[in-house]
Every structure is written in structure tokens, then in C-alpha cells.
C-alpha positions as CSV (number, residue, x, y, z in Angstrom):
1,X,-27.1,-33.2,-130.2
2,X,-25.2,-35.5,-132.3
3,X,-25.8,-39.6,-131.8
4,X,-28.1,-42.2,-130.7
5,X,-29.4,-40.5,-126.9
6,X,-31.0,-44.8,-126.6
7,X,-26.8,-45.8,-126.8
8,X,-25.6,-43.0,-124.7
9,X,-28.4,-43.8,-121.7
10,X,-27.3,-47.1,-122.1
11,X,-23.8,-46.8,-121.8
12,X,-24.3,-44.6,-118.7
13,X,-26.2,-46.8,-117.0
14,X,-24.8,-50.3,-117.7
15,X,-25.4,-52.0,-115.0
16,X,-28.9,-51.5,-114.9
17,X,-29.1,-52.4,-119.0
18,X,-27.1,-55.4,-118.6
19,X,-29.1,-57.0,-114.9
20,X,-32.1,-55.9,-117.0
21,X,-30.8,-58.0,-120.8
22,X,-29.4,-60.7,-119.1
23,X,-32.1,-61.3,-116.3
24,X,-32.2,-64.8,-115.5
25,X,-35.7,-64.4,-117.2
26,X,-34.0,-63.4,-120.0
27,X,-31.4,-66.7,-119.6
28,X,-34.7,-68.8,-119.2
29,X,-36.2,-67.7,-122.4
30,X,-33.0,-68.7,-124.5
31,X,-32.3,-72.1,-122.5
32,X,-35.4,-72.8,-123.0
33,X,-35.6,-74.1,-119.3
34,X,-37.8,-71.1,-117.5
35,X,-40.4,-72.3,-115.2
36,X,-43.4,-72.6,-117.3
37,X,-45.3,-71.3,-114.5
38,X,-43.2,-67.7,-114.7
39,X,-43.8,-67.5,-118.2
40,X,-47.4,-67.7,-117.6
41,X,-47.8,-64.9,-115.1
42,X,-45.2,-62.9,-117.2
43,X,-47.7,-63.0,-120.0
44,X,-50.9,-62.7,-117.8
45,X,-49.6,-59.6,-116.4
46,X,-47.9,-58.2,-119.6
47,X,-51.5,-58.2,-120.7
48,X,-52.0,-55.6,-118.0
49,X,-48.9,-54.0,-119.1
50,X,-49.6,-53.4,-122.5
51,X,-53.0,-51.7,-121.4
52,X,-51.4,-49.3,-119.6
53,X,-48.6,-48.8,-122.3
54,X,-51.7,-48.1,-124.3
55,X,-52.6,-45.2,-121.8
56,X,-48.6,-44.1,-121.9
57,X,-48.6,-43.6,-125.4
58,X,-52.2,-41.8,-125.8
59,X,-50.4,-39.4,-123.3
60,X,-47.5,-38.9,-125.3
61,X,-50.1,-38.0,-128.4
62,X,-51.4,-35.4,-125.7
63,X,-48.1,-34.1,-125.1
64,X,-46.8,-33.9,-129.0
65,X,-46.1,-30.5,-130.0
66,X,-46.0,-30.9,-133.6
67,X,-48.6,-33.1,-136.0
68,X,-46.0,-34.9,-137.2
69,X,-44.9,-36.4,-133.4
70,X,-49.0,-36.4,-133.0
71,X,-48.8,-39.3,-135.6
72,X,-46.1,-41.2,-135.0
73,X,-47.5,-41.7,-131.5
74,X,-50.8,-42.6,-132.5
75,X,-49.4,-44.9,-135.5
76,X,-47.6,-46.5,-132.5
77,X,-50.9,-46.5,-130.4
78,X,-53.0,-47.9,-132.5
79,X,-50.5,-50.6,-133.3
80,X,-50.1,-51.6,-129.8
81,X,-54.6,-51.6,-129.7
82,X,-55.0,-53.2,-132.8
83,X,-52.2,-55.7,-133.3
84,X,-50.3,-56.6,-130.7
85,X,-52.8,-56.8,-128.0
86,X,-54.8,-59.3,-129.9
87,X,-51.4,-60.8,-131.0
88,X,-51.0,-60.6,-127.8
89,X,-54.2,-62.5,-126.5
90,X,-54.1,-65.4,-129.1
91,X,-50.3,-66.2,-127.9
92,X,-51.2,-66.3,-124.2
93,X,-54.3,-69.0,-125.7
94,X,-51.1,-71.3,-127.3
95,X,-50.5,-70.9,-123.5
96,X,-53.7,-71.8,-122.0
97,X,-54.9,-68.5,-121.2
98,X,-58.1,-67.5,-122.1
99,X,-59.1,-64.3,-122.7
100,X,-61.6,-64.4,-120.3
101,X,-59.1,-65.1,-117.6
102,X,-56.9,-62.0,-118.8
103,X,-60.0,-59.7,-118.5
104,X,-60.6,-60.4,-114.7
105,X,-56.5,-60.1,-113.8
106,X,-55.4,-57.8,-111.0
107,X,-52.1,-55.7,-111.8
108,X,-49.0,-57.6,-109.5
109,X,-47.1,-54.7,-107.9
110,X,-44.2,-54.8,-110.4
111,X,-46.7,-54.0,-113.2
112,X,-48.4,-50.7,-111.0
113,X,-44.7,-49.7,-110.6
114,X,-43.3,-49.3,-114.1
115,X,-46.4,-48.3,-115.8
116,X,-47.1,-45.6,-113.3
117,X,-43.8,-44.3,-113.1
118,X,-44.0,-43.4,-116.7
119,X,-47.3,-41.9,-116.8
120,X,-45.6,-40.1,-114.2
121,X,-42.7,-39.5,-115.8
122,X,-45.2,-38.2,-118.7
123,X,-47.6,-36.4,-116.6
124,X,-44.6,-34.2,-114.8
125,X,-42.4,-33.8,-117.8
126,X,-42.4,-33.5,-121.5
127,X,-42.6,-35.3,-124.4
128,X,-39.1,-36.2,-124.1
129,X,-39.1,-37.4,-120.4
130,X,-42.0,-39.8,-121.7
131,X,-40.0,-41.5,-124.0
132,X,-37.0,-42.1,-122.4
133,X,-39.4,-43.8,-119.7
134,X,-41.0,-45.8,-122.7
135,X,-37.4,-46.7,-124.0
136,X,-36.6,-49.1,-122.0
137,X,-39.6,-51.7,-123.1
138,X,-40.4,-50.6,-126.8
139,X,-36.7,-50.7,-127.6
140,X,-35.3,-52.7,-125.2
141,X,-37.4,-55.8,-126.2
142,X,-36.1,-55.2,-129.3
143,X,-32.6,-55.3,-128.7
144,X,-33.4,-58.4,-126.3
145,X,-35.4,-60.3,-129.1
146,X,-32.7,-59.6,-131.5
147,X,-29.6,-60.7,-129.3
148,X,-31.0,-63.9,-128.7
149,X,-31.9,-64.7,-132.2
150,X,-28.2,-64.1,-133.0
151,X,-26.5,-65.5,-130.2
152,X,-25.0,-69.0,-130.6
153,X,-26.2,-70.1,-127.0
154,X,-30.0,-69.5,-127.4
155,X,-31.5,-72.9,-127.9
156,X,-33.5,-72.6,-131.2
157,X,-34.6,-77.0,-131.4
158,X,-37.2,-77.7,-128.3
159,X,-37.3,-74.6,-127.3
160,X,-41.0,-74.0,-125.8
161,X,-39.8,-69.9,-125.7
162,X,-38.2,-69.5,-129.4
163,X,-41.3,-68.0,-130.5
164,X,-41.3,-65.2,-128.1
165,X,-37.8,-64.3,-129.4
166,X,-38.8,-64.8,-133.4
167,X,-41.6,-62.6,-132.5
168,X,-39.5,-59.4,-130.8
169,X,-36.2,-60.2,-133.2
170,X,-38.8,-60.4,-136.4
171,X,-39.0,-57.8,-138.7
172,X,-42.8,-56.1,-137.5
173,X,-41.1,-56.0,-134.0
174,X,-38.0,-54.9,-135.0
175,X,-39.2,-51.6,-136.9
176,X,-41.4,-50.6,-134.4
177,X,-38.1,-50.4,-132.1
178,X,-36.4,-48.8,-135.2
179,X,-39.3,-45.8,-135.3
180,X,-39.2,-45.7,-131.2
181,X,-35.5,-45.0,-131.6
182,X,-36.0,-42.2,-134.4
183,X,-38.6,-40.8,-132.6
184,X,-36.4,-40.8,-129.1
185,X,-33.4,-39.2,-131.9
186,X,-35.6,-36.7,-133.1
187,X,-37.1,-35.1,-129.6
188,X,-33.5,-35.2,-127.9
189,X,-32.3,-33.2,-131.1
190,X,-35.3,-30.5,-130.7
191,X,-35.1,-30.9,-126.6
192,X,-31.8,-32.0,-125.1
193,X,-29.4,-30.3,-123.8
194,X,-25.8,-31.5,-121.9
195,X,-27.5,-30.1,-118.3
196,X,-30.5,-32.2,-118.9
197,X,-29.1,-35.7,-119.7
198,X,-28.0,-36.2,-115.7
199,X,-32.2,-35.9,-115.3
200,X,-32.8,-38.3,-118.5
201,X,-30.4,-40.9,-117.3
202,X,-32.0,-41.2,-114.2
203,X,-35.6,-41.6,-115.6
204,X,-33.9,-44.4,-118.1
205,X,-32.3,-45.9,-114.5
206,X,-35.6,-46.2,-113.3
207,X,-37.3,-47.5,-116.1
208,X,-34.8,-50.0,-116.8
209,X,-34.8,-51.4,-112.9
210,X,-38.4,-51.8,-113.0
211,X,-37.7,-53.4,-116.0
212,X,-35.9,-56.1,-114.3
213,X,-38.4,-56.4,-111.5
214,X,-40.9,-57.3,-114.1
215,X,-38.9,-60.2,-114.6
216,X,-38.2,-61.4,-111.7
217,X,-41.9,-60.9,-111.0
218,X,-42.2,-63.8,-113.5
219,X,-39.3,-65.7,-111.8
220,X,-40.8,-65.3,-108.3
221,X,-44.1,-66.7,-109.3
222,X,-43.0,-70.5,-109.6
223,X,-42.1,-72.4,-106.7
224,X,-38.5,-73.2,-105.6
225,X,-38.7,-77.2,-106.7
226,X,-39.4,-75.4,-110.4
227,X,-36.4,-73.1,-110.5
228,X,-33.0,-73.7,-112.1
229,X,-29.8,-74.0,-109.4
């Protein structure tokens, strides 16, 4: 295999990639005028998320075939333990979200959906059926965070949401989605082949829609008189 598999999902589904980049969520964030009430629930339940992302990628350890994928997962996992869940935890306290209040949290429906699907995607398949499930967040957020830092319509003086896009366009964020996309590369070039892309592009689908219904899981959770025309 020759190429980015991460740019070739994409181009085949990009309806899904660009309902899921452009979200109104997304359009929030670089406005600046999201609902601050669906900013708090998204991070409340990304909390959740992250947890279970946690889960995704001690499975993906599990599933390695060589020591060299058995660390890059767990360099990965231990990141997302060590740093950016209590990254994670202090930023939701700028918010007014203790971490008390995180730890008693139930998991919305949108949150069971993605995270399940790829720990099903993982359990069923292999290593490289788990990470085009995981693609979706660990680079996608990347590519998110990054396009609004460049674009000339994100609102970068009073914006209440400009942190969340220095953090996932800054350079920690930004090589962690570099390394996801190697990784991705390197298990397509020991694993793919042209009769099983159909199958990978329809796990990426997936992934990406429930993507989007995170968001909008955010959106839904303030009130009509809070929500832009």
C-alpha cells in the first residue's frame, strides 16, 4: 500500500468527515458563541470518553503483534492516563467542574455508542480494524484543532473556546495525531489489502457519525432560548 489510508478513508467518505469537522459544535467553538451549557456537558461526558478511550487503547496493546506496536500503544496509553486526563480534569475546573462531580457522571447514550463500537470494532477484528475506529477522534481532533487555528474566521479576541483549539492545534496535541497517523500508515502497509478497504471505510463511517452525534449531544443539551438561529 502506497499513501496516507487516514486521507483515503476520508476522501471516501466525505460527507461524513465534513458533517462531522464542520458540526455546528465545531462552528460554536470558533464563533465563540456555543451555548455554554453544551460545552459543559461535552466536557463532562468527554471525561467519560477518555476513560473508555483508555480501555480502547489497552486493547489495542492486547492486540499488537509486534513489541514495537506493543509500545507505541502503551506510550499512547499512558499519555491519555497520565496527561491528558488530568489535563483534562483541571480544564473542566476553569469550567466549574469539579472532579468530584465528574467521578459520579453517568455515560449519555452518544458516549456508550462510539466507545463501544470500537471496543467492538477491536474485540471482533484486528489491530488494524481498532485503529481505524480510533482514527476518527485521535486524529480527527487534530485536524479539527489545527483548521481552526488557521482559519481566518475563527474568532481568536473574546473567544471563551480559543483555548480548546490552542490545545488540540498545539504542538503536544498535534504529534500525538502525527504518531496515530504513522501508526494507522504502518498497520495498513503490514495488513491492508484493496478487498479489505470497502470493510475499513465502513468502520471509519461509523466512527466518524458517532463522532458527530457526540456533538450534537453537546448541542442538544442547552435549551432552545440558548441556541444560535
Amino acid at each position: 500500500m502506497t499513501g496516507s489510508l487516514f486521507e483515503r478513508l476520508k476522501s471516501a467518505n466525505a460527507a461524513a468527515w465534513t458533517d462531522y469537522t464542520q458540526h455546528d459544535f465545531v462552528l460554536g467553538l470558533q464563533r465563540g458563541d456555543l451555548p455554554e451549557a453544551a460545552f459543559r456537558q461535552y466536557l463532562k461526558q468527554d471525561y467519560l470518553f477518555l476513560i473508555q478511550f483508555a480501555r480502547a487503547y489497552a486493547l489495542l496493546i492486547y492486540k499488537s503483534p509486534s513489541l514495537g506496536d506493543m509500545r507505541a500503544a502503551a506510550g499512547v496509553l499512558q499519555g491519555l492516563i497520565d496527561v491528558e486526563m488530568q489535563m483534562h480534569v483541571r480544564y473542566c475546573a476553569d469550567w466549574g467542574i469539579d472532579a468530584a462531580t465528574l467521578e459520579t457522571l453517568d455515560e449519555a447514550p452518544e458516549t456508550i455508542a462510539y466507545t463501544r463500537y470500537v471496543l467492538d470494532q477491536g474485540m471482533a477484528g484486528d489491530v488494524l480494524d481498532l485503529m481505524v475506529a480510533l482514527s476518527p477522534c485521535v486524529i480527527g481532533y487534530g485536524d479539527i484543532g489545527a483548521a481552526l487555528q488557521h482559519s481566518d474566521e475563527t474568532l481568536k479576541s473574546g473567544n471563551p473556546y480559543l483555548s480548546w483549539v490552542d490545545m488540540y492545534s498545539g504542538e503536544e496535541y498535534q504529534e500525538v495525531a502525527r504518531s496515530a497517523r504513522a501508526q494507522l500508515d504502518a498497520l495498513a502497509d503490514a495488513r491492508m489489502t484493496e478487498a479489505r478497504f470497502p470493510e475499513l471505510s465502513r468502520i471509519f463511517a461509523r466512527a466518524t457519525t458517532l463522532e458527530s452525534g457526540f456533538w450534537q449531544m453537546g448541542l442538544d443539551a442547552a435549551g432552545p432560548e440558548d441556541r444560535q438561529p
